[in-house]
N, CA, C and O of each residue as an XYZ file, in Angstrom:
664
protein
N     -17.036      1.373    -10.614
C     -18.294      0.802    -10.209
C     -18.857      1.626     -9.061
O     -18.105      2.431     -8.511
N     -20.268      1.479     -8.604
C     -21.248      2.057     -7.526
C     -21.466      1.008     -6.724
O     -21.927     -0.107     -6.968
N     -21.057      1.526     -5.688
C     -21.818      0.129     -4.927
C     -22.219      1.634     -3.740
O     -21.392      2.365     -3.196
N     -23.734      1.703     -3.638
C     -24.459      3.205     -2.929
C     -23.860      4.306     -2.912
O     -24.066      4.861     -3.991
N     -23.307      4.839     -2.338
C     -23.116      6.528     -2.109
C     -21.217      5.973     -2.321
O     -20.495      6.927     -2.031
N     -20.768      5.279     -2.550
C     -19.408      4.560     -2.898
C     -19.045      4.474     -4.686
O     -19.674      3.788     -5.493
N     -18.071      5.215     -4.941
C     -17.486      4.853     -6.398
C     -16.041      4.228     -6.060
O     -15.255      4.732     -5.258
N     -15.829      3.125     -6.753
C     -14.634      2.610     -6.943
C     -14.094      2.828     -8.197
O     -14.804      2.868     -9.202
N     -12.787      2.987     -8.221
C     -12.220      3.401     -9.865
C     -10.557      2.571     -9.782
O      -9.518      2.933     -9.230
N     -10.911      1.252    -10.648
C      -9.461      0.429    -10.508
C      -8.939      0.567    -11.530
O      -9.551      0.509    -12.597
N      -7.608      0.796    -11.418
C      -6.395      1.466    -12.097
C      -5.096      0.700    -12.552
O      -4.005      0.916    -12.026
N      -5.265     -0.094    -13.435
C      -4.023     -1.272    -13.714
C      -2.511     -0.880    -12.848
O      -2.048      0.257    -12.758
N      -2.133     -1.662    -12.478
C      -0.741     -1.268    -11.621
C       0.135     -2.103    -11.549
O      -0.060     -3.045    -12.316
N       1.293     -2.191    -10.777
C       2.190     -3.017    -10.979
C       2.240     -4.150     -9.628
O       1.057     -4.232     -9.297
N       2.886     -4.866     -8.896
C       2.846     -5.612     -8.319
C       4.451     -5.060     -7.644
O       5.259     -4.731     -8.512
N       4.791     -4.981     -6.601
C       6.252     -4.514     -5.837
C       7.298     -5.459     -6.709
O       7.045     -6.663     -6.677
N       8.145     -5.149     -7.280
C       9.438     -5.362     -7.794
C      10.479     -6.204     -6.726
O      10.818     -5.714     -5.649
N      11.064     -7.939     -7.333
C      10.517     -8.707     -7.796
C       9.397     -9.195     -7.400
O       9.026     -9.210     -6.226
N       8.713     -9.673     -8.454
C       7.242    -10.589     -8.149
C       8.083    -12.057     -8.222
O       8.624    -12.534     -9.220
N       8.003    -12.837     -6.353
C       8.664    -13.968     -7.213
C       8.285    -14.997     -6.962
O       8.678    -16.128     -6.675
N       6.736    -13.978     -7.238
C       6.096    -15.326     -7.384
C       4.634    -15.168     -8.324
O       3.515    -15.373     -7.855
N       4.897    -14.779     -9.675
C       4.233    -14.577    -10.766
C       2.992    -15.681    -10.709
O       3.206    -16.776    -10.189
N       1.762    -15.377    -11.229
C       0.817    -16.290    -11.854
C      -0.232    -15.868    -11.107
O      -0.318    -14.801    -10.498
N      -1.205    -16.939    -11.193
C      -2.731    -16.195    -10.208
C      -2.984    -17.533     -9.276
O      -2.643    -18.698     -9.481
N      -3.607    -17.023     -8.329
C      -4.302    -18.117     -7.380
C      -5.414    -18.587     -8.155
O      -6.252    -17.725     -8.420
N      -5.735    -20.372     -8.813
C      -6.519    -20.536     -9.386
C      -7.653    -21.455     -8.517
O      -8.815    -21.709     -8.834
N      -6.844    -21.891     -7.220
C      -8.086    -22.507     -6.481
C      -7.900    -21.863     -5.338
O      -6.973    -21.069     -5.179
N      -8.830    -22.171     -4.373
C      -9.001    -21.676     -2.664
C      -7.372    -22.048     -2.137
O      -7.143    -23.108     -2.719
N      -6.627    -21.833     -1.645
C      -5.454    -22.176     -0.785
C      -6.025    -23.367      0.597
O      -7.127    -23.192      1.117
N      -5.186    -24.417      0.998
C      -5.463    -24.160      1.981
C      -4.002    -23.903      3.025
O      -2.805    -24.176      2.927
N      -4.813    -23.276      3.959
C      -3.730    -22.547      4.876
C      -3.628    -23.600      5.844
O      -4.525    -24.419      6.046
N      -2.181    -23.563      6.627
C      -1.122    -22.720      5.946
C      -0.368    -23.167      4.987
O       0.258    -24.222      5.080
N      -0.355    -22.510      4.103
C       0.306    -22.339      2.526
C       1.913    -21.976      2.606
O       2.352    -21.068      3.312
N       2.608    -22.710      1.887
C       4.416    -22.164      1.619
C       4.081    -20.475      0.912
O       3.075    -20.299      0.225
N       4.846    -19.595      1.136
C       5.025    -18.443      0.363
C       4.999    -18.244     -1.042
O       4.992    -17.118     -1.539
N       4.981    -19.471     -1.812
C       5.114    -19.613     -3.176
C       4.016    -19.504     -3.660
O       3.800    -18.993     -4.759
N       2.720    -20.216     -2.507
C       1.386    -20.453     -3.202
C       0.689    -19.392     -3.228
O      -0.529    -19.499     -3.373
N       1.263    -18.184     -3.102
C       0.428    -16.825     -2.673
C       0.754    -15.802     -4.277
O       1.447    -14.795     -4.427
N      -0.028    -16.542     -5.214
C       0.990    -15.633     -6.197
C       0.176    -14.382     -6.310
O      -1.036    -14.387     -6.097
N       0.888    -13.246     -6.668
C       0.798    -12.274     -7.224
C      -0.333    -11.869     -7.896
O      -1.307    -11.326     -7.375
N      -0.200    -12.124     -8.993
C      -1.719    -12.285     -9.968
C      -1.390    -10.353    -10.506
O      -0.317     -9.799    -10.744
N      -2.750     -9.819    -10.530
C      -2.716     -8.759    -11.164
C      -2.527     -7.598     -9.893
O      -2.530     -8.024     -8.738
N      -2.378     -6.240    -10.128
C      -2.067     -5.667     -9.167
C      -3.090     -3.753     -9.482
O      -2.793     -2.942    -10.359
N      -3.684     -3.673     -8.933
C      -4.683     -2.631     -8.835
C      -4.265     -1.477     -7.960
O      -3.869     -1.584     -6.800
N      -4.357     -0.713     -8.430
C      -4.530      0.621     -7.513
C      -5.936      0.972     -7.541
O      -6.496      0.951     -8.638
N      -6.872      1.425     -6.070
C      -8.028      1.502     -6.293
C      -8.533      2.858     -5.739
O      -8.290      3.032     -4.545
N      -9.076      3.678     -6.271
C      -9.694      5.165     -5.891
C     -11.053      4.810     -5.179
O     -11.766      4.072     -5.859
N     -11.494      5.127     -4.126
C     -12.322      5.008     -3.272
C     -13.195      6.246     -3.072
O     -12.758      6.990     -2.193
N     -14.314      6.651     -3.664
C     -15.123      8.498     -3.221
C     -15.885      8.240     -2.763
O     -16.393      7.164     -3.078
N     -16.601      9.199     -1.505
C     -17.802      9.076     -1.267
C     -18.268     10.943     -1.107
O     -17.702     11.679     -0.298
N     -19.009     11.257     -1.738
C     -19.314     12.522     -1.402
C     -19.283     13.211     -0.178
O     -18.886     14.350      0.067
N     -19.800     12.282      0.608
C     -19.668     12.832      2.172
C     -18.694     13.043      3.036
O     -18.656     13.770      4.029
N     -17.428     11.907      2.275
C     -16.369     11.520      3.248
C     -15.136     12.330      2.792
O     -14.407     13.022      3.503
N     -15.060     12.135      1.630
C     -13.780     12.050      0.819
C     -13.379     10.968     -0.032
O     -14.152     10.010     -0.064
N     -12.188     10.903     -0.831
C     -11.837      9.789     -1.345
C     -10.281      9.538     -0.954
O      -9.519     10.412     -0.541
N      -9.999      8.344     -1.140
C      -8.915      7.645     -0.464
C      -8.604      6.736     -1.741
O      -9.469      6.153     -2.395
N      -7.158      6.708     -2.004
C      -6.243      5.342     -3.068
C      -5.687      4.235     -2.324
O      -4.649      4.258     -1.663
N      -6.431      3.318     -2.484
C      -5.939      1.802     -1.591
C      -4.765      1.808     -2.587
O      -5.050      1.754     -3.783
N      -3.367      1.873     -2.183
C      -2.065      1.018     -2.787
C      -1.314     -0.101     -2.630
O      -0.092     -0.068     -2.485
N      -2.023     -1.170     -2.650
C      -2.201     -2.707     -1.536
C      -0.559     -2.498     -2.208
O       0.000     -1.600     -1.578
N       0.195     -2.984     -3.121
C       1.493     -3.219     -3.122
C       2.646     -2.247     -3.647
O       2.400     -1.452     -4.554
N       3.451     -2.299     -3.273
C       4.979     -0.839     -3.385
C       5.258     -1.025     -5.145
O       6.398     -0.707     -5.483
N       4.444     -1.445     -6.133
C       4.499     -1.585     -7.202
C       4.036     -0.106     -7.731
O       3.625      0.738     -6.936
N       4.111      0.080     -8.791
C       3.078      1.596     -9.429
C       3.467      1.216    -10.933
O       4.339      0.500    -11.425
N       2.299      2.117    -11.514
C       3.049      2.740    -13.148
C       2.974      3.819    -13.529
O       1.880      4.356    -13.700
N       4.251      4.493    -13.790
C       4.297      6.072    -14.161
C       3.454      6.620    -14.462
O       2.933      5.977    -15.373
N       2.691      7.848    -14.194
C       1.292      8.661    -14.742
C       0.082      8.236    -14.524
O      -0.948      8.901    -14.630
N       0.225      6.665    -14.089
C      -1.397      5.958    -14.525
C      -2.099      6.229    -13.114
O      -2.907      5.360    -12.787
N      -1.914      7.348    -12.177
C      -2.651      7.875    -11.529
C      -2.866      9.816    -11.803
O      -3.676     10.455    -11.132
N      -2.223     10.285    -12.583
C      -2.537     11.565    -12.622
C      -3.712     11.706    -13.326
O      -4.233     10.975    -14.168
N      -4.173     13.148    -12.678
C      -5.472     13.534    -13.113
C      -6.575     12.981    -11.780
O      -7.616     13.607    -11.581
N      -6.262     11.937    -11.049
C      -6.668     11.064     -9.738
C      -7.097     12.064     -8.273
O      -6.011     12.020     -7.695
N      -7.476     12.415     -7.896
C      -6.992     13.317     -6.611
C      -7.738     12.189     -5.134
O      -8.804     11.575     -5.187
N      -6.812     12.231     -4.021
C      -7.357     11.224     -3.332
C      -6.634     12.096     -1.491
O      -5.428     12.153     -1.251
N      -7.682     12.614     -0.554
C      -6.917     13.084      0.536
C      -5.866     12.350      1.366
O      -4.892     12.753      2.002
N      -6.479     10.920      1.110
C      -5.726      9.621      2.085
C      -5.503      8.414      1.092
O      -6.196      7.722      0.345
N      -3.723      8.554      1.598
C      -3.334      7.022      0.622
C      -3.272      5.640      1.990
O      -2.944      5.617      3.176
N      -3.645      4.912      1.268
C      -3.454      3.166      2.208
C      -2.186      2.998      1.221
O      -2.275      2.836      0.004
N      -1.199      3.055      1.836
C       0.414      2.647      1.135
C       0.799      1.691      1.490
O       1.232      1.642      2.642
N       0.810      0.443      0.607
C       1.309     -0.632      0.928
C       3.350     -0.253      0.989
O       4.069      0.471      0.300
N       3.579     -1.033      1.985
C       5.161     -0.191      1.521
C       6.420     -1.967      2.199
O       7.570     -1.994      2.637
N       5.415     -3.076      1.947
C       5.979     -4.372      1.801
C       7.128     -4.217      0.975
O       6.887     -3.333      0.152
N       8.253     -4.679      0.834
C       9.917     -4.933      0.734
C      10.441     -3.407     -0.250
O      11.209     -3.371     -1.211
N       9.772     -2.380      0.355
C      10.775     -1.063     -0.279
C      11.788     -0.775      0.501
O      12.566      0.131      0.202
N      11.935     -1.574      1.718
C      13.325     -1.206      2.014
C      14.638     -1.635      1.187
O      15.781     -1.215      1.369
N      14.221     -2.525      0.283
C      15.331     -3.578     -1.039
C      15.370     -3.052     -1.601
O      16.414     -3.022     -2.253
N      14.219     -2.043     -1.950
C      14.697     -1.255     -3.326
C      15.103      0.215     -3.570
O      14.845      0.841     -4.598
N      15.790      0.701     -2.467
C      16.473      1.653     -2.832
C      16.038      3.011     -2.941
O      14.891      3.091     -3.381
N      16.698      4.323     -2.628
C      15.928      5.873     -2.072
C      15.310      6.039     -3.251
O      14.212      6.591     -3.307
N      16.128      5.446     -4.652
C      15.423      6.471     -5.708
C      14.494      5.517     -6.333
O      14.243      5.845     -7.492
N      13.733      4.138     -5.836
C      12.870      3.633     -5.897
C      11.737      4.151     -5.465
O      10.694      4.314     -6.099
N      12.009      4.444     -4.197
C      11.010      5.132     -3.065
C      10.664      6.201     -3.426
O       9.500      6.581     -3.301
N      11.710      6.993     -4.011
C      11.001      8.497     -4.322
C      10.128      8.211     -5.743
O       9.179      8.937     -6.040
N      10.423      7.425     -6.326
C       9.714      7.054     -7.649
C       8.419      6.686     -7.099
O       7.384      7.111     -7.610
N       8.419      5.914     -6.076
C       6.955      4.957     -6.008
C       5.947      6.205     -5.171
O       4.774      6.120     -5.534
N       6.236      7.463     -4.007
C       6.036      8.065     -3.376
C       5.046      9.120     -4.614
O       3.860      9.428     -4.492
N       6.107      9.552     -5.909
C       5.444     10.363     -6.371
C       4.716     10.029     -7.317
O       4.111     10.883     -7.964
N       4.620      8.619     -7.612
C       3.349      8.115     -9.041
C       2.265      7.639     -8.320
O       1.329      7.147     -8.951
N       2.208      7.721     -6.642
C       1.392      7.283     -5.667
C       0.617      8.770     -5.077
O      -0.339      9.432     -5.482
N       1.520      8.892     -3.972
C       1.062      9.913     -2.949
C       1.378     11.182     -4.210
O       0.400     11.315     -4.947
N       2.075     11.727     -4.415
C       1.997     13.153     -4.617
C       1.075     13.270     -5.836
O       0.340     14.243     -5.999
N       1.159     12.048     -6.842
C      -0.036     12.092     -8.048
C      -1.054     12.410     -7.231
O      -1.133     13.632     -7.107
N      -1.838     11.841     -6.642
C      -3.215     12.009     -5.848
C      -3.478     13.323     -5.367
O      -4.558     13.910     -5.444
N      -1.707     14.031     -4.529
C      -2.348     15.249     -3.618
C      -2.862     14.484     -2.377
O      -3.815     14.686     -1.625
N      -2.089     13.723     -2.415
C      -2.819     13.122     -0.437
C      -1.873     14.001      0.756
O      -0.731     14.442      0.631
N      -2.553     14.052      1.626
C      -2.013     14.688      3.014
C      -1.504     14.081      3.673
O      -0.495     14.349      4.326
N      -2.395     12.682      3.617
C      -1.954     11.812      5.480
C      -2.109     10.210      4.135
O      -2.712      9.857      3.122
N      -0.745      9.625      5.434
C      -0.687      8.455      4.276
C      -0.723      7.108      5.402
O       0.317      6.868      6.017
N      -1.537      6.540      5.562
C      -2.089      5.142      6.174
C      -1.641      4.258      5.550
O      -2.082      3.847      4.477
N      -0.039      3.562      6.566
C       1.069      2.153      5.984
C       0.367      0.994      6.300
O      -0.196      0.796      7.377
N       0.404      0.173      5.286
C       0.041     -1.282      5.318
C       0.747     -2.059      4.770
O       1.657     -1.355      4.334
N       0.944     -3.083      4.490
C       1.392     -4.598      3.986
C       2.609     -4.047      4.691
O       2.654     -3.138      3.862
N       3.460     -3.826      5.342
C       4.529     -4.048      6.119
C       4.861     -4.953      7.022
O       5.980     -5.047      7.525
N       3.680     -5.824      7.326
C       3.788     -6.419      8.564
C       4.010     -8.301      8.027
O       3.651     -8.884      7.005
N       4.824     -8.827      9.377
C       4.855    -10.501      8.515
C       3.320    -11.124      8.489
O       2.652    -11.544      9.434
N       3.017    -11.046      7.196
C       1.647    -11.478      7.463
C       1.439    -13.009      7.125
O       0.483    -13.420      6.467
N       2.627    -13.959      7.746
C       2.386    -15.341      8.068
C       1.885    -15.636      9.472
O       1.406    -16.687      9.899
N       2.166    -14.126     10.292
C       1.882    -14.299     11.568
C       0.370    -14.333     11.639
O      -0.310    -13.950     10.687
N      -0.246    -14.866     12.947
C      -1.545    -14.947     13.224
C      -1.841    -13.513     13.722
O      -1.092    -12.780     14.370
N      -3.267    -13.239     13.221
C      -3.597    -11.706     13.765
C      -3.678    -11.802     15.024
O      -3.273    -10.742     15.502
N      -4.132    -12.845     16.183
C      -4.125    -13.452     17.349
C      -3.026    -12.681     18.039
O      -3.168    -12.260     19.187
N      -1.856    -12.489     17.283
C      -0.307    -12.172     17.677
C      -0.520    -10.839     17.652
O      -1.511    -10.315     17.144
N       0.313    -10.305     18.145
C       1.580     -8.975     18.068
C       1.540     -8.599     16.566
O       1.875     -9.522     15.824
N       1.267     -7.665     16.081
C       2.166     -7.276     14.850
C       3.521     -7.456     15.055
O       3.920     -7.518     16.218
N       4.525     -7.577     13.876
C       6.092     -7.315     13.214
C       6.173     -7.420     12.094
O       5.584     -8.038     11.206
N       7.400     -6.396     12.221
C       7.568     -6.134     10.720
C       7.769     -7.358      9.787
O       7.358     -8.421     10.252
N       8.272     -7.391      8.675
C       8.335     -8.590      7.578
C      10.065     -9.114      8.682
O      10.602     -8.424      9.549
N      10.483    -10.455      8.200
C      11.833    -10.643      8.787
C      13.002     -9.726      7.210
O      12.832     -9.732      5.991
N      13.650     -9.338      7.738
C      14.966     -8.941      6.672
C      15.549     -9.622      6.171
O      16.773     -9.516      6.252
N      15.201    -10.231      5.720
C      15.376    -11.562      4.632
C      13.960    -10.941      3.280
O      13.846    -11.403      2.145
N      13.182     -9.955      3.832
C      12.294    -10.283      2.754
C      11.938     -8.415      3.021
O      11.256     -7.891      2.140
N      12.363     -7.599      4.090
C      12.193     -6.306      4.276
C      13.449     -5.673      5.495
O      14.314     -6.131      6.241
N      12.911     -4.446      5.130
C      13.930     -3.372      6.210
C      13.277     -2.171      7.005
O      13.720     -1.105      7.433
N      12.228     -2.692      7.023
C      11.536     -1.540      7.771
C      12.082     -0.756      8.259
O      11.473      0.314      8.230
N      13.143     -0.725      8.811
C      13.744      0.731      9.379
C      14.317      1.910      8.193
O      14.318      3.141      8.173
N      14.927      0.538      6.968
C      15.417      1.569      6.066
C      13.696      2.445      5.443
O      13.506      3.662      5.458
N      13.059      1.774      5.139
C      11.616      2.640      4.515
C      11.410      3.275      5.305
O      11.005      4.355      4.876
N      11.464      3.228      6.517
C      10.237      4.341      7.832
C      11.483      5.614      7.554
O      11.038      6.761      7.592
N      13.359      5.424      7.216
C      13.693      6.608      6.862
C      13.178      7.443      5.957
O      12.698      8.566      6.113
N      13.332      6.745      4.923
C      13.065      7.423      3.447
C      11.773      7.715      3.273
O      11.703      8.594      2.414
N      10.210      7.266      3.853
C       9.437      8.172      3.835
C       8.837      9.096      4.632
O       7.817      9.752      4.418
N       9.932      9.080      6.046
C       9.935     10.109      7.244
C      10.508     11.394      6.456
O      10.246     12.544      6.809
N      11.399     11.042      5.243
C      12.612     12.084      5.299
C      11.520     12.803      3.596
O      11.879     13.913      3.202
N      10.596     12.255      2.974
C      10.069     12.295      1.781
C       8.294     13.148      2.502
O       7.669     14.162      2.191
N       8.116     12.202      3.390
C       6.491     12.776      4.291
C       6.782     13.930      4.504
O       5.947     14.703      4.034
N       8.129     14.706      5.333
C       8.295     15.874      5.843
C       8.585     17.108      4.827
O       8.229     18.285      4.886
N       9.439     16.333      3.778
C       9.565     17.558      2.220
C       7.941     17.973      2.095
O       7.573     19.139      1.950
N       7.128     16.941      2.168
C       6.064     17.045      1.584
C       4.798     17.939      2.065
O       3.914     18.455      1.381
N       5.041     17.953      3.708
C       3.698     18.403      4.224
C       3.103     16.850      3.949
O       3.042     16.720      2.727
N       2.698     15.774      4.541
C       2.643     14.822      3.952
C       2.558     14.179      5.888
O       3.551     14.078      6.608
N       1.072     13.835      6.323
C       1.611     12.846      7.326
C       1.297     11.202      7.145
O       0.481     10.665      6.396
N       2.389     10.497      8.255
C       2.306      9.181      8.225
C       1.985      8.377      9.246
O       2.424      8.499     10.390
N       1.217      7.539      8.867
C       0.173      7.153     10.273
C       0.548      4.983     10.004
O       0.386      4.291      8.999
N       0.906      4.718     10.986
C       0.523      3.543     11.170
C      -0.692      3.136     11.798
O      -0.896      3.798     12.815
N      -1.624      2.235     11.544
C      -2.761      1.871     12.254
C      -2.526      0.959     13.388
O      -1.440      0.511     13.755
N      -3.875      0.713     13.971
C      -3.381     -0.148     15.198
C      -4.482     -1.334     14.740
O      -5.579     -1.151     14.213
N      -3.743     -2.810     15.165
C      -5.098     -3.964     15.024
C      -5.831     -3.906     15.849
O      -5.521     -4.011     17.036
N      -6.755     -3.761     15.504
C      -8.432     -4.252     15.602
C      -8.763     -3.274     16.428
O      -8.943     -3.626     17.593
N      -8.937     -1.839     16.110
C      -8.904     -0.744     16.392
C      -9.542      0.076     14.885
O      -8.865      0.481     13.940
N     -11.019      0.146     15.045
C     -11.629      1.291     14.448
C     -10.923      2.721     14.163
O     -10.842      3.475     15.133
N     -10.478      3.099     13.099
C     -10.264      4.173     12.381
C     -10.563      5.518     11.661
O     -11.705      5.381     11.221
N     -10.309      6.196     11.476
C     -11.263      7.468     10.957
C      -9.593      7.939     10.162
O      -8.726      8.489     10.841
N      -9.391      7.626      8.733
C      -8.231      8.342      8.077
C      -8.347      9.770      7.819
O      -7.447     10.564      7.543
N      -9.199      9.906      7.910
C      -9.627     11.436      7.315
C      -8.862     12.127      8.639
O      -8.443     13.266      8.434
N      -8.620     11.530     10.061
C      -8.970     12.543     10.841
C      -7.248     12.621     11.371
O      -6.859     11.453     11.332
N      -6.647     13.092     11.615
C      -5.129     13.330     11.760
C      -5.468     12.583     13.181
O      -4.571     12.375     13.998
């Protein structure tokens, strides 16, 4: 789709491995909601261009599907990288290269890592380890970013951004 000098291009995808909590949100939630009521639903990878800027692949969840980004080229990935510390190096290198290296991205901007039951009001932290390992992921794509030529940027809340710009 166009929405002005903006093309979006959504790309069927997977949802992070287990989904366990399958189905779709069919009414408004109200918050705060148990973890169950947050289901899953469908899962998109989305290509973002703008002639002027560049283009960027939103990867809201550590899900992918083999190939269904090649041919894609994108300078900056938004990498969701929520519970890949559970799933293991040769998960990570799987999800790294049907993501980031399909595209050809440089600099990779981490998201969904954080417990997002917390209030934005708060502190960021990571997910609790019961549900992530953030330390094990920040290895495996410190040790995968650097093979790569490949940088990794955490953002800061509520702090204006420029991904393009190292």
């Amino acid at each position: 789709m166009e929405l002005g000098p903006w093309r979006v291009t959504a790309v069927p995808s997977e949802h992070c491995p287990p989904d366990r909590y399958p189905g779709t949100i069919d009414q408004p939630l109200a918050v705060p909601a148990r973890a169950g009521a947050y289901r899953c639903g469908e899962a998109w990878s989305l290509l973002v261009e703008h002639d002027a800027v560049g283009a960027t692949l939103v990867q809201g969840s550590a899900g992918f599907v083999p190939g269904a980004l090649d041919g894609l080229r994108a300078e900056v990935v938004f990498l969701g990288i929520g519970q890949l510390g559970l799933l293991g190096p040769e998960y990570v290198e799987g999800y790294w290269t049907h993501t980031v290296l399909a595209v050809g991205a440089r600099r990779v901007v981490l998201t969904h890592w954080d417990d997002f039951f917390r209030p934005l009001d708060r502190p960021l932290r990571a997910l609790p380890y019961a549900g992530d390992d953030l330390d094990v992921t920040m290895r495996e794509l410190r040790y995968l970013a650097g093979r790569d030529g490949v940088s990794l940027h955490f953002p800061t809340l509520g702090r204006r951004e420029d991904p393009w710009r190292s």
